[in-house]
C-alpha positions in Angstrom: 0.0 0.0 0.0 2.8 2.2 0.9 4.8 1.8 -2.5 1.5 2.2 -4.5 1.5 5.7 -2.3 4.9 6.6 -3.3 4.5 5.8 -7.0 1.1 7.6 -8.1 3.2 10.8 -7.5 6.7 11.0 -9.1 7.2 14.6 -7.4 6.8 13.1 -4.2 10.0 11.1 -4.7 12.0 14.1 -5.7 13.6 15.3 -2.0 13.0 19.4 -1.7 16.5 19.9 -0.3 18.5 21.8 -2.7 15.4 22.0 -4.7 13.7 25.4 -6.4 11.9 25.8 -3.4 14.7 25.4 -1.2 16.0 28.7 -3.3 12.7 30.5 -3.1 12.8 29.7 0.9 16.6 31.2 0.9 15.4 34.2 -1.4 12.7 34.8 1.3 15.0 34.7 4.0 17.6 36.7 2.8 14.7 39.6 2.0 13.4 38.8 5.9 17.0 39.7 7.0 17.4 42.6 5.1 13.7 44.4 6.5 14.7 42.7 10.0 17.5 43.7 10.3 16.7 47.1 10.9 16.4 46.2 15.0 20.8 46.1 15.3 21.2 49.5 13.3 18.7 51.6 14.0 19.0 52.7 17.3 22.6 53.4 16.3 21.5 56.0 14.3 18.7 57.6 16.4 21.3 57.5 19.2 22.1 61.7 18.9 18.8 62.9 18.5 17.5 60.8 21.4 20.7 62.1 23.7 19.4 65.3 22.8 15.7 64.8 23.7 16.1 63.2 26.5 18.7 65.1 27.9 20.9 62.2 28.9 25.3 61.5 28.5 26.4 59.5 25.9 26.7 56.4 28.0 23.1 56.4 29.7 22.0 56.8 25.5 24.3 54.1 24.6 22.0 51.8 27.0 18.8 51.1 24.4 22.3 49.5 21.9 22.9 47.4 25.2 19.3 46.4 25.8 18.8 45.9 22.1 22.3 43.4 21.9 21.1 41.4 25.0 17.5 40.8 23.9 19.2 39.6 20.5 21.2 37.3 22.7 18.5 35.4 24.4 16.2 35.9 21.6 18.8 33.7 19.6 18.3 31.1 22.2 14.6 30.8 23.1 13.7 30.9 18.8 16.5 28.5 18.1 15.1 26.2 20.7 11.4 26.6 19.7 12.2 26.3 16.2 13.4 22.9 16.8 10.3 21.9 18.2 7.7 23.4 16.4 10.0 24.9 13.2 10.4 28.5 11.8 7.1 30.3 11.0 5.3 30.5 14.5 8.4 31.4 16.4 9.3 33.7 13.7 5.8 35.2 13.3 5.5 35.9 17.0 9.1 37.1 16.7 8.5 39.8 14.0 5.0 40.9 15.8 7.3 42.1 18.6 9.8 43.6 16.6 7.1 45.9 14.4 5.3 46.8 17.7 8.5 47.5 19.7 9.6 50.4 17.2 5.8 51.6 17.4 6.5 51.2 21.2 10.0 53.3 21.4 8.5 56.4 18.7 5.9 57.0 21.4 9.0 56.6 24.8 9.0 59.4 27.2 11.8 58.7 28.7 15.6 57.1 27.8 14.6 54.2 30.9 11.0 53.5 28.3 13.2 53.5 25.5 15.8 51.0 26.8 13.3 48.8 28.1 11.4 48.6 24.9 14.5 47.8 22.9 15.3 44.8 25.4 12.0 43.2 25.4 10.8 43.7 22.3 13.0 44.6 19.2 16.0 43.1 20.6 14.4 39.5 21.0 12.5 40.3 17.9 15.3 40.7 15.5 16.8 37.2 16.9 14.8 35.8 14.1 16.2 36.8 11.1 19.7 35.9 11.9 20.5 32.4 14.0 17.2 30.8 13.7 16.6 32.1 10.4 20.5 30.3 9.2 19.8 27.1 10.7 16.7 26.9 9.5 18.0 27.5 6.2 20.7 25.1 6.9 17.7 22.2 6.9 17.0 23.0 3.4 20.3 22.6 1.6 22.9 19.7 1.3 25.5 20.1 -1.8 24.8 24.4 -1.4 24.8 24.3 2.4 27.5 27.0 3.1 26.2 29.1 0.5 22.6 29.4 1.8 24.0 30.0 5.1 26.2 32.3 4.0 23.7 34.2 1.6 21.0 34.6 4.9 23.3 35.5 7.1 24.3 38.4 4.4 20.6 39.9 5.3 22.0 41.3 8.3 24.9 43.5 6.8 22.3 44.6 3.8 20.6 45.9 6.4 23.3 47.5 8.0 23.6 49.1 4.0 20.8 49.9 3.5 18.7 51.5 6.7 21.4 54.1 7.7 21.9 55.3 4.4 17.9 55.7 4.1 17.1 57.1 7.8 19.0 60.0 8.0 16.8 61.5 5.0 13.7 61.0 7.1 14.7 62.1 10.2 15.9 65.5 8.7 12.5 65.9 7.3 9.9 64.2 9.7 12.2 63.2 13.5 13.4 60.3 14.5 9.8 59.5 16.3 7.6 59.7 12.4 10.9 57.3 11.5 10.6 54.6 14.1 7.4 54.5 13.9 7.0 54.1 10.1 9.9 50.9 10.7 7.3 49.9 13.0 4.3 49.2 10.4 6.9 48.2 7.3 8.5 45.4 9.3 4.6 44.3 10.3 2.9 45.1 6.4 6.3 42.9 4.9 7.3 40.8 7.6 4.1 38.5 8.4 3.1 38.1 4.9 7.0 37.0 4.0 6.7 34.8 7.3 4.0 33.3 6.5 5.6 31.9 2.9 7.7 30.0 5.0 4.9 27.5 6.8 5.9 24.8 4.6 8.0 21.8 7.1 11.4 21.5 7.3 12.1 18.0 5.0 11.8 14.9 7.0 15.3 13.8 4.8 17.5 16.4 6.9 16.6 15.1 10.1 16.1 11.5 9.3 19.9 11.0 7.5 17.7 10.3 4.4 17.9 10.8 0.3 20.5 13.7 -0.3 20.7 14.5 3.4 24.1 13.9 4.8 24.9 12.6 8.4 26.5 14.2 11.0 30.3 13.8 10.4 32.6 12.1 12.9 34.8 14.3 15.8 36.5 12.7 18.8 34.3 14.9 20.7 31.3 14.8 23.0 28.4 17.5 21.5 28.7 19.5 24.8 32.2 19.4 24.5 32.2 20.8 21.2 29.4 23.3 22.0 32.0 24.7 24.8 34.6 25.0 22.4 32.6 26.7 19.7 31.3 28.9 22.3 34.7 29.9 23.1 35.9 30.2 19.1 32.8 32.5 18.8 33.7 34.6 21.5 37.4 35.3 20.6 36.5 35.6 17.1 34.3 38.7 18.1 36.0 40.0 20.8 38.4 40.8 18.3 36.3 42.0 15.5 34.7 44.4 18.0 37.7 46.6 17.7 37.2 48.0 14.5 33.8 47.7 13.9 33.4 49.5 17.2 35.9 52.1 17.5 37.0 52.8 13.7 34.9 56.2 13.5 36.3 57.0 17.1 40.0 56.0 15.8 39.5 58.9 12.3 38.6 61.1 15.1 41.8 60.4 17.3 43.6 60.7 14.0 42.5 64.0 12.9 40.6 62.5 10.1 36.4 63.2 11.3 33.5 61.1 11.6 32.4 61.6 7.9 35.6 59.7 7.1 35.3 56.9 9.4 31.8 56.5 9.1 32.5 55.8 5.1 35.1 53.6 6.2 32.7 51.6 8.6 30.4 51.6 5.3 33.0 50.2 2.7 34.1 47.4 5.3 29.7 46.4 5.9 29.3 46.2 2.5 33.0 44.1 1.7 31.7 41.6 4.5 28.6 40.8 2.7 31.1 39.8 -0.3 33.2 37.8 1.8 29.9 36.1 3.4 29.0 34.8 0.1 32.5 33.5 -0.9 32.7 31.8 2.5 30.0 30.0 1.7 31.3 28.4 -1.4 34.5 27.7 0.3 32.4 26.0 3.1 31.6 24.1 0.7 34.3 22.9 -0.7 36.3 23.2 2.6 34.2 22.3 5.3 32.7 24.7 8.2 36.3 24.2 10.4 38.4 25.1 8.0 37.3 28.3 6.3 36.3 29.7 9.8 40.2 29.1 10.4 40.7 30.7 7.3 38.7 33.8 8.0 40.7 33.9 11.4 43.8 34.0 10.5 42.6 36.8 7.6 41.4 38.5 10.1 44.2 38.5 12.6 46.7 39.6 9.7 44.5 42.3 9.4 43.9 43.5 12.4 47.9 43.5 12.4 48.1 46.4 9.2 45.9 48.5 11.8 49.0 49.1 13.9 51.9 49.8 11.6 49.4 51.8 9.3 47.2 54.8 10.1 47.3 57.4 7.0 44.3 58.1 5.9 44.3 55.9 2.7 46.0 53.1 4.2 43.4 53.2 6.5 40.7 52.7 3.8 42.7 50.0 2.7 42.8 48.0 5.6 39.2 48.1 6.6 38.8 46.8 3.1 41.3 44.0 4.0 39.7 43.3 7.2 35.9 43.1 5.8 36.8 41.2 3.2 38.4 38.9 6.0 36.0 38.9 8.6 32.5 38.5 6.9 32.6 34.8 6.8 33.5 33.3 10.1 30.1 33.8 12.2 27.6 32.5 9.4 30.4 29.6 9.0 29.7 28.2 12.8 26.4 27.2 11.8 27.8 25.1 9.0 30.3 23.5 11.5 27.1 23.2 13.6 25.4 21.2 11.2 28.9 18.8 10.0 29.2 17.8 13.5 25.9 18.0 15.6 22.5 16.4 14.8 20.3 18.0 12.3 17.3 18.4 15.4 19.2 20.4 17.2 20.3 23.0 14.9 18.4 25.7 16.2 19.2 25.7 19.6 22.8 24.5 18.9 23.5 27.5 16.5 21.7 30.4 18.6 24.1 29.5 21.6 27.2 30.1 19.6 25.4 33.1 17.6 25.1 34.5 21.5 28.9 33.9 22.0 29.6 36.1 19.1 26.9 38.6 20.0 28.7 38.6 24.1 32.1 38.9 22.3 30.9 41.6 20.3 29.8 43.4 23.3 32.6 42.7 25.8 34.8 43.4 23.0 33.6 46.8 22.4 33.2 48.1 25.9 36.9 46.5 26.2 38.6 48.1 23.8 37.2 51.4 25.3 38.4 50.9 28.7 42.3 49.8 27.4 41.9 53.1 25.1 41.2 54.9 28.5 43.7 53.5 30.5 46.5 53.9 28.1 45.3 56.7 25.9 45.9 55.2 22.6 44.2 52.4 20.5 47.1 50.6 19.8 47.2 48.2 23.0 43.5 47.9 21.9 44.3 45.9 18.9 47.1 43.7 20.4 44.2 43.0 22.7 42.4 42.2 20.0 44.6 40.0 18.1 45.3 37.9 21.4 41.5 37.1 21.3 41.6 36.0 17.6 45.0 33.4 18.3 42.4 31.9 21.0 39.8 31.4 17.9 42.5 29.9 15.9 44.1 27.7 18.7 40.3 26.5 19.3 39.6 25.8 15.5 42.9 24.1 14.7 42.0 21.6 17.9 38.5 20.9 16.0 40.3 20.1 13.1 42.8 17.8 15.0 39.9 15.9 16.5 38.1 15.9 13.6 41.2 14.1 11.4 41.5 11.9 14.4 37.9 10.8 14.4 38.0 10.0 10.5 41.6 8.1 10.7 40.0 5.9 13.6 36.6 5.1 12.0 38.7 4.4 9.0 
């Protein structure tokens, strides 16, 4: 009865992974990243106008970033978790409700304390969506193209940071910053819920099963929790030390004599090269493996952050920002690939949004750390030897994986 089942419909034996829909799903996803993505950039920009308005210093308006980043953090957990269970389009739905009504939320906050709050609860946790839960659930949907899918979602999240500072500023000259969050508010709920809802189809049965193109998890002398720890720790040293010049690099032009408008374009030029080096992670993933071009990406990264020292003229400088987002752009999305080589396929979403919220904490303790060295020795330049201690950890951590890893595959062979 079962094989008559299976043959009346020919389609039926064609897996989905890798398939057309699989690209319409990634197409989706990347478009949900991009509009979502407006929750990690656009307090950024508001910040000023809302020091202003409030009447506050620069670190009490510097706590709605905070809020925002820890919400992200957990929100990265609880969705990757209830994705597992119940898969993407209900968390993600509930997820982008928050998100739409927490910017309607902040544009009517009367206070920096409302405003904070607001970004904790509400778009920090709802912008956790579009980027861990959104890759591995992406990850479920590809096998030969696996890196590049990841690789091509997680590049939502720089489009965004593209595209919605370049467009805000125009608005808030014109209409405030309130008219701007507010109109965030209904675009991320008018696009986000209909582009969620495209997405209710199941995650194949084949990538959790070990079935049809899916591939199994591949063998590492490690337990999973022992991995998890180490990945944890790769994800914060990675981050940690590409904090410093995402962070700091306007700051560092000012230092320098050089102005904000400088850094700033900087800052832009080395977004938009990691969304190029994002996508050609991802087809070195997969060709490479997970391990291995996150290794790659660290020790590109590390050299960079090296040329930050010796060089600081103004067009060297452009140069090596270049150099470093072209290094850096691949390494985060790239965990969740080494997530899926190494860990079962049902517990991608919670396994990947724990090392997402390394890299988010690393981000964070990174940036506040490179602050306090600046202020303690008034110069930026124990800031990045800081920095490039933190990225030798990531490569001590990924060169162990890939020890165990050859050891697992020349004992099983």
């Amino acid at each position: 009865m079962a094989a008559t089942l299976h043959t009346s419909s020919p389609a039926s034996e064609v897996s989905p992974i890798d398939g057309p829909y699989a690209w319409l799903r990634l197409i989706i996803s990347l478009m949900l990243g991009t509009i979502g993505g407006v929750g990690m950039w656009a307090v950024v920009v508001v910040l000023p106008s809302v020091q202003a308005e409030f009447g506050v210093d620069r670190a009490s308006a510097s706590l709605p970033y905070t809020a925002a980043m820890v919400g992200f953090a957990v929100g990265n957990i609880v969705i990757g978790r209830a994705i597992d269970r119940m898969g993407y389009w209900v968390p993600a739905l509930v997820s982008a409700l928050a998100l739409g009504t927490g910017f309607l939320l902040a544009s009517l906050a009367q206070s920096n304390l409302q405003f904070s709050l607001v970004h904790g609860l509400f778009i920090g946790t709802g912008t956790a969506c579009i980027f861990g839960p959104l890759i591995a659930d992406i990850s479920h949907w590809f096998q030969r193209r696996r890196g590049v899918a990841v690789a091509i979602a997680a590049a939502g999240n720089y489009l965004a940071g593209v595209i919605w500072p370049a467009l805000m500023p125009m608005a808030m000259a014109a209409q405030g910053w309130r008219f701007v969050y507010a109109g965030i508010g209904v675009i991320c709920l008018v696009t986000m819920v209909p582009l969620i809802l495209a997405l209710r189809r199941p995650a194949p049965r084949e990538a959790f099963a070990g079935l049809g193109n899916a591939r199994r998890a591949q063998p590492i002398s490690l337990s999973p929790r022992a991995l998890q720890v180490l990945l944890v720790i790769a994800g914060l040293g990675c981050c940690v030390a590409m904090s410093m010049p995402q962070v700091h690099l306007v700051a560092y032009c000012m230092d320098l004599g050089y102005g904000v408008a400088r850094g700033s374009e900087m800052l832009a030029m080395m977004m938009a090269a990691g969304i190029v080096s994002r996508i050609a992670s991802g087809f070195i993933a997969d060709r490479i493996g997970g391990v291995r071009t996150v290794l790659l990406g660290s020790v590109l990264q590390c050299f960079a952050l090296m040329l930050y020292i010796p060089f600081d003229g103004l067009a060297s400088l452009y140069v090596v920002s270049l150099v470093f987002g072209l290094s850096q752009g691949g390494i985060v999305p790239s965990y969740a690939v080494v997530v899926r080589e190494y860990m079962p396929a049902s517990e991608a979403g919670q396994r990947v949004g724990i090392v997402i919220t390394a890299t988010i904490l690393g981000m964070a303790i990174g940036g506040w750390m490179s602050g306090w060295i600046y202020d303690l020795t008034g110069s930026y330049a124990a800031a990045f030897l800081n920095g490039i201690a933190w990225n030798l950890l990531n490569v001590l951590v990924m060169v162990t994986l890939l020890w165990k890893s050859r050891r697992a595959v020349a004992l099983t062979a």
